[in-house]
TIMI-2910 file (N, C-alpha, C, CB; in pm, 1 decimal, decimal comma, always signed):
<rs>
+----------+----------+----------+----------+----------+----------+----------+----------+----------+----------+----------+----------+------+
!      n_x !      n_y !      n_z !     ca_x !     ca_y !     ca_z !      c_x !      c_y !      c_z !     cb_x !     cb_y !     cb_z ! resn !
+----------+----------+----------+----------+----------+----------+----------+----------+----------+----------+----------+----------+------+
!  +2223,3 !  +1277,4 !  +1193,3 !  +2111,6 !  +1294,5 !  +1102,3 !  +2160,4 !  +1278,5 !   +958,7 !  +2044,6 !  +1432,0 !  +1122,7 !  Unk !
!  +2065,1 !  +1251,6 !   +845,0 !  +2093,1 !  +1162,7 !   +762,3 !  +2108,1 !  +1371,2 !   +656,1 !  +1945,6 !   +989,3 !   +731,0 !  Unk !
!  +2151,6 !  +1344,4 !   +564,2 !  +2143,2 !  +1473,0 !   +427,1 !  +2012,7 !  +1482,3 !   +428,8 !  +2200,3 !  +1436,6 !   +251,1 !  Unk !
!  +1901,3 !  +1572,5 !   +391,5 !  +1790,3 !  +1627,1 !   +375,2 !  +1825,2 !  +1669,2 !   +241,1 !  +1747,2 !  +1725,5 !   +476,8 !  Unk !
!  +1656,3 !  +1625,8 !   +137,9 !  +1661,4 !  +1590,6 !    +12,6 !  +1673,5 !  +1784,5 !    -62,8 !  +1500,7 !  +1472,3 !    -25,9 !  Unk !
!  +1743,7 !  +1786,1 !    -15,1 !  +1817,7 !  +1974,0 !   -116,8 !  +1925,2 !  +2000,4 !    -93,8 !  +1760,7 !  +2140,1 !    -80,9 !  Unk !
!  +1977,5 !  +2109,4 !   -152,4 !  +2081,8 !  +2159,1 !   -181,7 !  +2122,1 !  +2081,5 !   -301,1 !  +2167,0 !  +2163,6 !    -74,9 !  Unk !
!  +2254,8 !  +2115,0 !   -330,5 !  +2351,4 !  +2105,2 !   -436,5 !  +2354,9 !  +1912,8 !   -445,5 !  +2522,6 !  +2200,7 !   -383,9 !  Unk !
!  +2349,8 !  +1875,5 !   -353,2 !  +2319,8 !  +1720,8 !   -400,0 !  +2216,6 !  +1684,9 !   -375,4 !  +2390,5 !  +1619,9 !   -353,2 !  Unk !
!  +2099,5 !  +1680,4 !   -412,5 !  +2027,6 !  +1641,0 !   -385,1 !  +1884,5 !  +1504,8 !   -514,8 !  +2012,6 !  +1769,4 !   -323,6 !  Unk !
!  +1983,9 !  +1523,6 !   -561,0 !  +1937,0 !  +1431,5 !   -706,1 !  +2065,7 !  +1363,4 !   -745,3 !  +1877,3 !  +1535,6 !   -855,0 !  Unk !
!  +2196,6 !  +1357,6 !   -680,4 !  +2288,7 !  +1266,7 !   -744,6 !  +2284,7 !  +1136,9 !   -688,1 !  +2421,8 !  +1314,2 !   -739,8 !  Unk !
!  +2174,0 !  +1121,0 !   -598,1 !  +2180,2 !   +948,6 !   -583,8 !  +2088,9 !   +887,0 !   -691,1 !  +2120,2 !   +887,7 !   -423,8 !  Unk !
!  +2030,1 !   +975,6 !   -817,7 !  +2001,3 !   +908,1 !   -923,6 !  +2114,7 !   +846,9 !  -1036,3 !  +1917,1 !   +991,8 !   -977,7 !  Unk !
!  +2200,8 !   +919,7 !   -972,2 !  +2341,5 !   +868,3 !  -1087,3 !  +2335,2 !   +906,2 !  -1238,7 !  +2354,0 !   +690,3 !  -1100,1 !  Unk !
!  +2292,4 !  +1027,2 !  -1227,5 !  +2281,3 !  +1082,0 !  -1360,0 !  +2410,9 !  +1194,3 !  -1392,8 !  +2128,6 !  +1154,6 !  -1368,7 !  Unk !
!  +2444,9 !  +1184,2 !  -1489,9 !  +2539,2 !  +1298,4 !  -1546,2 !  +2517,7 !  +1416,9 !  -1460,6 !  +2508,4 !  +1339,2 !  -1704,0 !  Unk !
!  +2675,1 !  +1538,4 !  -1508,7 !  +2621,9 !  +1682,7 !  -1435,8 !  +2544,8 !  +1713,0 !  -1502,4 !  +2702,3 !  +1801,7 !  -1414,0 !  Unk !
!  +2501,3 !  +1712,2 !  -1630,8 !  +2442,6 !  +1845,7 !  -1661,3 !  +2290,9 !  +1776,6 !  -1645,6 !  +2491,4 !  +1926,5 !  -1828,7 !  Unk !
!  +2235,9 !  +1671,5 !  -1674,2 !  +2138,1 !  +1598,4 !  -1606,8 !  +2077,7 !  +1634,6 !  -1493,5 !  +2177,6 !  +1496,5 !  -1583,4 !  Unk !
!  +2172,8 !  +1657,1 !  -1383,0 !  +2162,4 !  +1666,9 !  -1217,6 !  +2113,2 !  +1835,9 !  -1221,3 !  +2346,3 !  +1628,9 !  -1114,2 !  Unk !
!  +2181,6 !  +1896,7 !  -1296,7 !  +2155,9 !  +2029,5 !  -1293,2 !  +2033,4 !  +2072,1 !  -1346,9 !  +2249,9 !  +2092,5 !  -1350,6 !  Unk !
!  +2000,4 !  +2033,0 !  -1437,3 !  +1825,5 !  +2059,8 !  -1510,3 !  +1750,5 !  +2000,4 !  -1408,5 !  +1776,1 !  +1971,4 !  -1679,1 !  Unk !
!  +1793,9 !  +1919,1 !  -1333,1 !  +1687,1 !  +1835,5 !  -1224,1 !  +1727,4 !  +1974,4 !  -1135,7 !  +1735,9 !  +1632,3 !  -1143,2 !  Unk !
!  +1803,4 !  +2028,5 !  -1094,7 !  +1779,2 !  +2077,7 !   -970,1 !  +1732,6 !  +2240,6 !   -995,6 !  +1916,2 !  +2055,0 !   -876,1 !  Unk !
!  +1745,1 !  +2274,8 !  -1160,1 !  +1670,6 !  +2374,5 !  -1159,6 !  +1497,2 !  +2370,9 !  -1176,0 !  +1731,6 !  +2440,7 !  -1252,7 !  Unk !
!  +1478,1 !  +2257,0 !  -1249,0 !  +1306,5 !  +2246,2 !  -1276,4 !  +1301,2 !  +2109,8 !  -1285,3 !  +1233,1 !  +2322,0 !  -1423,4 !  Unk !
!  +1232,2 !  +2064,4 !  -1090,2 !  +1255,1 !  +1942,0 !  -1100,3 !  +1107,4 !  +1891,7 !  -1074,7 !  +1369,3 !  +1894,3 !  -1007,8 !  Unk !
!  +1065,9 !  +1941,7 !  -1195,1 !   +921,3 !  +1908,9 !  -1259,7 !   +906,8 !  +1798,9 !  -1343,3 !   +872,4 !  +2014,8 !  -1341,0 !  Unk !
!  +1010,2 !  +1855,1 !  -1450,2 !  +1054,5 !  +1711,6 !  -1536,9 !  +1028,8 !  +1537,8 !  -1436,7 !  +1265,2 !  +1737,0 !  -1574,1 !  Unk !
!  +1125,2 !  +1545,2 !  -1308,8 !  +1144,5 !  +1460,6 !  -1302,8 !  +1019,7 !  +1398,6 !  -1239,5 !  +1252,0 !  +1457,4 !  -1265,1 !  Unk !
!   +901,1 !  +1490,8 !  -1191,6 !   +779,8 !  +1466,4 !  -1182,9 !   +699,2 !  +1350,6 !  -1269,4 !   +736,4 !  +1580,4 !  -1201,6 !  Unk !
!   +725,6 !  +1459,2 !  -1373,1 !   +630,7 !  +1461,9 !  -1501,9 !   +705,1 !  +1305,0 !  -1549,1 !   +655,1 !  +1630,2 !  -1635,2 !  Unk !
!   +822,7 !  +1290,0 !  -1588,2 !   +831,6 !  +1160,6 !  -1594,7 !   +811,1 !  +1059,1 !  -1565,3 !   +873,7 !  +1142,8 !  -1593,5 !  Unk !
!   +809,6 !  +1065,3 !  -1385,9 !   +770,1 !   +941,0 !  -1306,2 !   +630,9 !   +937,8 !  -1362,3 !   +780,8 !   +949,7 !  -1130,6 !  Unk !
!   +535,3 !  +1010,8 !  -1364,4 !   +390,1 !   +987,9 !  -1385,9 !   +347,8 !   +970,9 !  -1515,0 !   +315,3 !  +1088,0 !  -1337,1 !  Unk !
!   +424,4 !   +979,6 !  -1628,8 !   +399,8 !   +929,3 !  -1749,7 !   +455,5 !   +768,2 !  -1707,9 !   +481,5 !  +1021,1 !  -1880,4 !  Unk !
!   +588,8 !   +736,3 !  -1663,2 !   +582,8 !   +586,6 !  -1688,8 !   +467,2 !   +507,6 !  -1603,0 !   +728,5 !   +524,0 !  -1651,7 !  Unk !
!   +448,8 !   +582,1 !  -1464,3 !   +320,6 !   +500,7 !  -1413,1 !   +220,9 !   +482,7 !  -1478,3 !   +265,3 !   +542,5 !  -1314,9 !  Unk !
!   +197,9 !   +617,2 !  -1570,6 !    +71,2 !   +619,8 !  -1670,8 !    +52,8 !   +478,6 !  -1760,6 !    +92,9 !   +753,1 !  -1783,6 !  Unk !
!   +199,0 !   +472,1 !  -1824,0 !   +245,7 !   +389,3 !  -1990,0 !   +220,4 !   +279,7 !  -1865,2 !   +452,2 !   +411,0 !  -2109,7 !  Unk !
!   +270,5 !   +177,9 !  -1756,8 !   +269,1 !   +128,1 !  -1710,1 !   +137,9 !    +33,4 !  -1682,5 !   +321,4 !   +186,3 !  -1661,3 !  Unk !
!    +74,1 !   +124,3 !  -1596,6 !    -60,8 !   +100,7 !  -1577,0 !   -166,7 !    +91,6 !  -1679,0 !    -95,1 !   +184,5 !  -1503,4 !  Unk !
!   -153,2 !   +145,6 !  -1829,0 !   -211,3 !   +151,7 !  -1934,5 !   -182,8 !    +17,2 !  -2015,3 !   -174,1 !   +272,7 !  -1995,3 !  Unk !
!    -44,7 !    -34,1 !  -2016,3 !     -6,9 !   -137,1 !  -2033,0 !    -82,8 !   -284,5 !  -1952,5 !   +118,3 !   -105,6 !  -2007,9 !  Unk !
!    -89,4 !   -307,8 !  -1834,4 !   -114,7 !   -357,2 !  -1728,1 !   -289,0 !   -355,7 !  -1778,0 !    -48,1 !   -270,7 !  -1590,3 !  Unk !
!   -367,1 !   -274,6 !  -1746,5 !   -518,0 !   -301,9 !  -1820,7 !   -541,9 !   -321,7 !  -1916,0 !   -597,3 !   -233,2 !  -1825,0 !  Unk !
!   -453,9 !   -334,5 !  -2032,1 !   -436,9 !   -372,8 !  -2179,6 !   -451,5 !   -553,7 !  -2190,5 !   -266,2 !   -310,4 !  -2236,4 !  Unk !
!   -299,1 !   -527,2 !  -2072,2 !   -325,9 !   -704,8 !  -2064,0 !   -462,8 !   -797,3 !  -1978,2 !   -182,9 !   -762,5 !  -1978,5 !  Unk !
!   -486,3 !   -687,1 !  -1899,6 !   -574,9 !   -795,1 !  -1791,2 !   -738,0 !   -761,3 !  -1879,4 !   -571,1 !   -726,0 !  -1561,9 !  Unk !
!   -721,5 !   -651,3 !  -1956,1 !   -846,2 !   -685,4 !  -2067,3 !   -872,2 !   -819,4 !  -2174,3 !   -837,4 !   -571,5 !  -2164,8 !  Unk !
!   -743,1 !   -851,4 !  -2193,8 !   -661,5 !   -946,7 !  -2260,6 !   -703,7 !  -1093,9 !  -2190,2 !   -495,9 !   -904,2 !  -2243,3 !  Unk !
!   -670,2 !  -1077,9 !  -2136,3 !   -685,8 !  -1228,1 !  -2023,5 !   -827,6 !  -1229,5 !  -2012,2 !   -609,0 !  -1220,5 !  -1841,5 !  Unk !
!   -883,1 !  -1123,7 !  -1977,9 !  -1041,7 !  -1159,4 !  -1916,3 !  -1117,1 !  -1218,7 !  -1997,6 !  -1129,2 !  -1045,5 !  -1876,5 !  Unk !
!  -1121,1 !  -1162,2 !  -2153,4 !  -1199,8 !  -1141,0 !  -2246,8 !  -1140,9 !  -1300,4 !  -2308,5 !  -1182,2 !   -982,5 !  -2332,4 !  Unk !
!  -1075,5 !  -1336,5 !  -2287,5 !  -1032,4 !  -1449,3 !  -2383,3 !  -1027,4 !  -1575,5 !  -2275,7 !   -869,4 !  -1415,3 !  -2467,6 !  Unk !
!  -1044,2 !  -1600,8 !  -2159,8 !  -1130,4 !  -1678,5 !  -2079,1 !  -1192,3 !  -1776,1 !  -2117,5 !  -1209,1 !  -1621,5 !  -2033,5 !  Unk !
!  -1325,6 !  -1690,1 !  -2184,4 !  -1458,0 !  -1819,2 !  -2218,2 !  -1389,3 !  -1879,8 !  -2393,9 !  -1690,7 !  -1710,7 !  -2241,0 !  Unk !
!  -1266,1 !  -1832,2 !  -2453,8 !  -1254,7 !  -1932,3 !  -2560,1 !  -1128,9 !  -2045,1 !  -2526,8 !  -1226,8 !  -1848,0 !  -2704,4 !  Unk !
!  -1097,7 !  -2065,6 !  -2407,6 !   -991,3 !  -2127,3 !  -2386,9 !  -1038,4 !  -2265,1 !  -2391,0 !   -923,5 !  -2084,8 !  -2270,5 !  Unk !
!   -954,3 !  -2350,2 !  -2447,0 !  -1000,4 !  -2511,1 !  -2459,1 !   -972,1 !  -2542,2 !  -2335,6 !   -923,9 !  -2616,9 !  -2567,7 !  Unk !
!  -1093,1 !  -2645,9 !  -2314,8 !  -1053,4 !  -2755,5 !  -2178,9 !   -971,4 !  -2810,0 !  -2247,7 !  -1162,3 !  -2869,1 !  -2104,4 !  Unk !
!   -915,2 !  -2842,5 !  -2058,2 !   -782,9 !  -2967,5 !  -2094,8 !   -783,6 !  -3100,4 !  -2097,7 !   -681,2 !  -2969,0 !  -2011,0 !  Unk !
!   -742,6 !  -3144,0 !  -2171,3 !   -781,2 !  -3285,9 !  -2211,7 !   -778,4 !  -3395,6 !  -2086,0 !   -674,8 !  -3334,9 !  -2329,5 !  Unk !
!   -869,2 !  -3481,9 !  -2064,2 !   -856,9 !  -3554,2 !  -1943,0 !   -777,0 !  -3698,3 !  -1970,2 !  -1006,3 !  -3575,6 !  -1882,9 !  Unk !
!   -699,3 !  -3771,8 !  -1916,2 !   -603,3 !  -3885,4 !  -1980,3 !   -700,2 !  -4026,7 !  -1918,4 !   -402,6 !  -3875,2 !  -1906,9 !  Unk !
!   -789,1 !  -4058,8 !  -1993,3 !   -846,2 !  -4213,0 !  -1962,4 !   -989,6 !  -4167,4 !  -2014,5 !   -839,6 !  -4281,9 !  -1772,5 !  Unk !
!  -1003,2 !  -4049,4 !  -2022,3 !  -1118,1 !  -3993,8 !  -2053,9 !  -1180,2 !  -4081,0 !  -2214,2 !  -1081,8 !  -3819,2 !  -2063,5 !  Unk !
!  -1352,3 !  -4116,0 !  -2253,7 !  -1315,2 !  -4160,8 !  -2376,5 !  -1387,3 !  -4044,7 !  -2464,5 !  -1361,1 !  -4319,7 !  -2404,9 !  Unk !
!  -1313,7 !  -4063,3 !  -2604,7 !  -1399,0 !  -3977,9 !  -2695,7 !  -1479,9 !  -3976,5 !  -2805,4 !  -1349,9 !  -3918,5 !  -2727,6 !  Unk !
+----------+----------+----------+----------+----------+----------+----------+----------+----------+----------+----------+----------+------+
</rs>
């Protein structure tokens, strides 16, 4: 059977410093709270752009056709 995610190692396969590992294993809320702010910044980012794209759609030039006359 494989280590089960506690005890004394149980956050060093993040590869973080001791004293790092140790604030994680006393209040490992932080490391909560972090993951879900970058999903937040992430995903906030991500609808920023696809607002971006949508909205700017109907001003995009056609593309020029080659034999086409003008």
């Amino acid at each position: 059977m494989g280590q089960a995610f506690s005890g004394p190692n149980a956050f060093k396969f993040f590869g973080f410093t001791q004293a790092a590992t140790q604030v994680l294993q006393r209040s490992p809320l932080l490391l909560v709270v972090l993951v879900v702010v970058l999903i937040a910044c992430t995903s906030l980012g991500l609808l920023a752009w696809y607002i971006h794209y949508v909205t700017n759609i109907p001003y995009r030039k056609p593309k020029e056709v080659k034999g086409a006359k003008k």
